[in-house]
N, C-alpha and C positions, 0 to 999 in steps of 0.2 A: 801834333801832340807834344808837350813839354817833357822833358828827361825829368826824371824822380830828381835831382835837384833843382832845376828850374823851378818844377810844380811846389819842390817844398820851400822856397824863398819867394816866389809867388803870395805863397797862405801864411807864409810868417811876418809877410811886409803888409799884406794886404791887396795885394796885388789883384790878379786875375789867374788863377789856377784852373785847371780841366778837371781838375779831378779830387778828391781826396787822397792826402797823402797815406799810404795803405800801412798805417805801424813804422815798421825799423826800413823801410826800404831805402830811405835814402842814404842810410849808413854800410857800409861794410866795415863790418867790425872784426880787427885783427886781434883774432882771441888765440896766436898763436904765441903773442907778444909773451916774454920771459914774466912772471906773476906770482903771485904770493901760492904758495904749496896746499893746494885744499886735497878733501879726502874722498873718497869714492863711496859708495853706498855702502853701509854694511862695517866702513872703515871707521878707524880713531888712530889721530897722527898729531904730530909735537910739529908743528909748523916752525917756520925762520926765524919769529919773532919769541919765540918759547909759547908760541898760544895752541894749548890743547883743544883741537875740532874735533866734532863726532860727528857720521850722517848714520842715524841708527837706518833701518833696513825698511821699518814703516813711515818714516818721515820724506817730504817732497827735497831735503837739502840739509846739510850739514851746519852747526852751530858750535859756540867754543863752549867750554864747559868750566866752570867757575865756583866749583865745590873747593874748600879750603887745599886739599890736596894738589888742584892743578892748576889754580888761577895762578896765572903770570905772575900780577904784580900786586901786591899783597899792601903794600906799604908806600900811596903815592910823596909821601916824603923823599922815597930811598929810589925813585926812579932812575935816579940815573948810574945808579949802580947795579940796577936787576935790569933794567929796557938795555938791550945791545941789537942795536937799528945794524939791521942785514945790510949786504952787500948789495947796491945794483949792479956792479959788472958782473956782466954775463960773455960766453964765448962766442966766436962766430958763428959759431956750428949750434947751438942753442937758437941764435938771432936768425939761423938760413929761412925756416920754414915762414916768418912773419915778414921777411924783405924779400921774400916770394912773392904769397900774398898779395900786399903793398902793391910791389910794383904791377902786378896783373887787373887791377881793378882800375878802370874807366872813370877815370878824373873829373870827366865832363857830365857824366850820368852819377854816379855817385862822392861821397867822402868817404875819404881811404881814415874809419875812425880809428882811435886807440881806448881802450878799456880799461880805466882803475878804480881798483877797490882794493879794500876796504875806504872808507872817506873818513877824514880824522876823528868827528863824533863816533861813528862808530868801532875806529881802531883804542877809543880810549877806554870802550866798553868791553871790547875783545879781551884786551890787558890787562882789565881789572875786576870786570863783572857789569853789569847795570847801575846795582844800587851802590856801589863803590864808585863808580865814575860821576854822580849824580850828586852825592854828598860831597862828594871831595874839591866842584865848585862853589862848594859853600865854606867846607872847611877849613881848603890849601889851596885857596885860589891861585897863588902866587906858584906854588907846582904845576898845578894844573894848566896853566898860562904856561910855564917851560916846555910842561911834555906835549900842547897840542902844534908849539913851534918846532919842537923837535920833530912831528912826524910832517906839518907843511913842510919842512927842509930834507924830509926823505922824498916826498912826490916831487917835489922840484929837481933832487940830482935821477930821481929816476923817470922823470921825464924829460932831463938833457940825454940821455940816453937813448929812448925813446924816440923823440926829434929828428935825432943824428940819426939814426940808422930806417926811419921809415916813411919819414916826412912826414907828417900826417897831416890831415885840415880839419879835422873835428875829433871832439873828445866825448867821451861818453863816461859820464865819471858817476857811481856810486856812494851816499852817503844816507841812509834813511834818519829823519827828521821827526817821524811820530809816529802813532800808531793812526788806527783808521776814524778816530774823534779827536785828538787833540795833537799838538808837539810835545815831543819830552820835554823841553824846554821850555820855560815862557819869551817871549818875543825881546824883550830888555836881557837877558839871562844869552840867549842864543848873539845880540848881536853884541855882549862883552864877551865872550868867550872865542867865535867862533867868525864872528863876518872879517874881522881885519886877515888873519889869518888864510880864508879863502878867497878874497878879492887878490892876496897877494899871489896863492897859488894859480890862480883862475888870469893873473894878468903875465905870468910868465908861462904861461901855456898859450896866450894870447899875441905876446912879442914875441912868439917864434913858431908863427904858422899854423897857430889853429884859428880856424874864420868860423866855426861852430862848439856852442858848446851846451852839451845839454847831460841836464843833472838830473838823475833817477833819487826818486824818494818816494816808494808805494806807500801811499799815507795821505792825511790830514796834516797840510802843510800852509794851508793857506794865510795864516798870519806871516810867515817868511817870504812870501813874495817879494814885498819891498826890498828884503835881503838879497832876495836871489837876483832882483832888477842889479841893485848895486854892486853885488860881486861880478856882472857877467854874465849870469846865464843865461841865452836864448830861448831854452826849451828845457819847460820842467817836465820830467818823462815820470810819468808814475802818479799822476793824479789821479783819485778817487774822486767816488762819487760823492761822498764825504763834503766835499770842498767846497760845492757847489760851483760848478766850473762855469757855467755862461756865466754868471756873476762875476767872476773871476775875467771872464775875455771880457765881457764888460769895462770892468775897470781898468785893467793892465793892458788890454788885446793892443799892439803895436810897442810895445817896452817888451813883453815876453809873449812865449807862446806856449799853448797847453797840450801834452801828449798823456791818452790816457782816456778814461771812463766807460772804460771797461773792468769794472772791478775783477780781478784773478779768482777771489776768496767763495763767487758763487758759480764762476763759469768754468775754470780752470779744472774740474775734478774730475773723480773718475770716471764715472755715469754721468758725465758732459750729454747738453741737449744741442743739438743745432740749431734747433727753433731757438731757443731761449737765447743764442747767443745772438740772433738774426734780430731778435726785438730789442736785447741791451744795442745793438749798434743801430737799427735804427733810430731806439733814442735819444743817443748819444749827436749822431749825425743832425737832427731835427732840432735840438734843441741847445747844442754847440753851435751848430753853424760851417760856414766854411772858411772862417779866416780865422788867423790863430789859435786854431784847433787841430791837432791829430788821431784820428780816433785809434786806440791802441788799447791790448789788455796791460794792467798795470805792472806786470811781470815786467824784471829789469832786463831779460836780455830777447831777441830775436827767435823765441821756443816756448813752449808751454809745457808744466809740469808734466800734462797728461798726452800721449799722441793723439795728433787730429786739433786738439783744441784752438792751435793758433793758425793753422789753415784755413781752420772753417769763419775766424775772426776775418781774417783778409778776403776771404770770398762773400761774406757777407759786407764787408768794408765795398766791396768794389759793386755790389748790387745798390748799396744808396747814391754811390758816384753816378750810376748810370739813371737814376733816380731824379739826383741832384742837379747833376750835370747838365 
């Protein structure tokens, strides 16, 4: 039987895999790592960057809030007199619990990954609101071009950081790209603003020890493939059904690989069915295939909103392997 890395560069190369790679297993993700300040259920907090989150008490996760009284950045002209880019040093005693971690996780069976978010598209929406960051490539491009270097050159000193203290061999990086029909951006729009910018962040996370990289975007992303080939990416995590994914491994299947097709938005909730999740994965399974495919819900990290739901994904996950297999 192949170790959850073998099997996952197996089904990324095209190899010969045993099995289906089951969701996040081949990562362990060190989410102890020092991060940007989010807020807890029920909570609303002034984060490091001046960005006002709230996770009201009925919602699954916290959002910034962008009413004239709290949004950040009000005036992308004047960014760089209101944007004051936080600090990455951190203490040792902060850094203990993730170079714990780190070091305790099996090399050979898994990547010891590292976790960043916000992703620049999205940190320019945090800062300014939606339709503020949206306009303001059309209207101050030449700002906007500053401030999305400005935040590649924060991921870059806080992933020498990062590096030094945990080694790591894979990245798991957050930036969402669209909604579940289209990108916020159009394809010519996304690769002037935003490909130079992450091929650069993406290749010094690349020159210093990460051999995997894979970028979460639950969404309708499939016109940036091409993108995501060119910046780097291995494995787009967060694919909908949206996207049409065997078309997608079709095309691309050995330049990248697809994690994902399990939409969240029908399985994820609270009156979760386990039938119903057992049919989304075997048709995900049947009609992906087994090479450059990972069947996964499109949730970005290793848990599901609701308890139960992402256990019952992996145990359904391993009933088509034994299927497949």
């Amino acid at each position: 039987m192949l170790t959850k890395k073998q099997n996952l560069l197996e089904t990324i190369k095209g190899g010969n895999p045993d099995r289906f790679v089951n969701q996040y297993e081949f990562l362990e993700i060190i989410t102890e790592a020092p991060k940007r300040i989010r807020p807890t259920k029920g909570e609303t907090i002034l984060n490091e960057w001046g960005i006002t989150l709230s996770w009201p008490e009925d919602q699954i996760g916290p959002f910034p809030v962008h009413d004239d009284e709290h949004r950040a950045l009000k005036d992308i002209t004047k960014w760089k007199e209101i944007v004051k880019v936080p600090s990455v040093e951190f203490s040792d005693e902060v850094w203990a619990p993730a170079i714990e971690h780190a070091k305790a996780v099996d090399r050979d069976d898994q990547y010891v990954a590292v976790f960043f978010s916000s992703g620049t598209f999205e940190m320019t929406h945090y800062l300014m609101g939606m339709e503020d960051a949206m306009m303001g490539l059309y209207e101050e491009p030449e700002c906007m071009h500053e401030l999305i270097e400005c935040l590649t050159d924060y991921e870059i000193h806080y992933a020498e950081q990062i590096i030094e203290r945990l080694k790591p061999n894979a990245l798991f990086h957050h930036d969402d790209w669209g909604g579940q029909i289209s990108t916020f951006l159009s394809p010519d729009m996304f690769k002037e603003f935003y490909l130079e910018p992450y091929k650069r962040a993406y290749k010094f996370w690349r020159d210093n020890g990460i051999e995997l990289i894979v970028h979460h975007s639950d969404s309708y992303a499939a016109t940036l493939v091409p993108y995501m080939i060119e910046m780097g990416v291995d494995i787009w995590q967060g694919v909908m059904t949206t996207n049409n994914t065997p078309e997608l491994i079709k095309t691309y299947g050995g330049q990248i690989s697809f994690m994902g097709e399990l939409d969240s938005g029908p399985l994820d909730v609270k009156d979760w069915d386990a039938k119903l999740i057992e049919e989304h994965v075997e048709k995900a399974c049947t009609s992906c295939g087994k090479h450059y495919f990972i069947p996964c819900l499109t949730q970005g990290l290793n848990f599901s909103s609701f308890p139960g739901v992402y256990d019952a994904a992996s145990k359904a996950i391993d009933k088509m392997s034994k299927k497949m297999f």
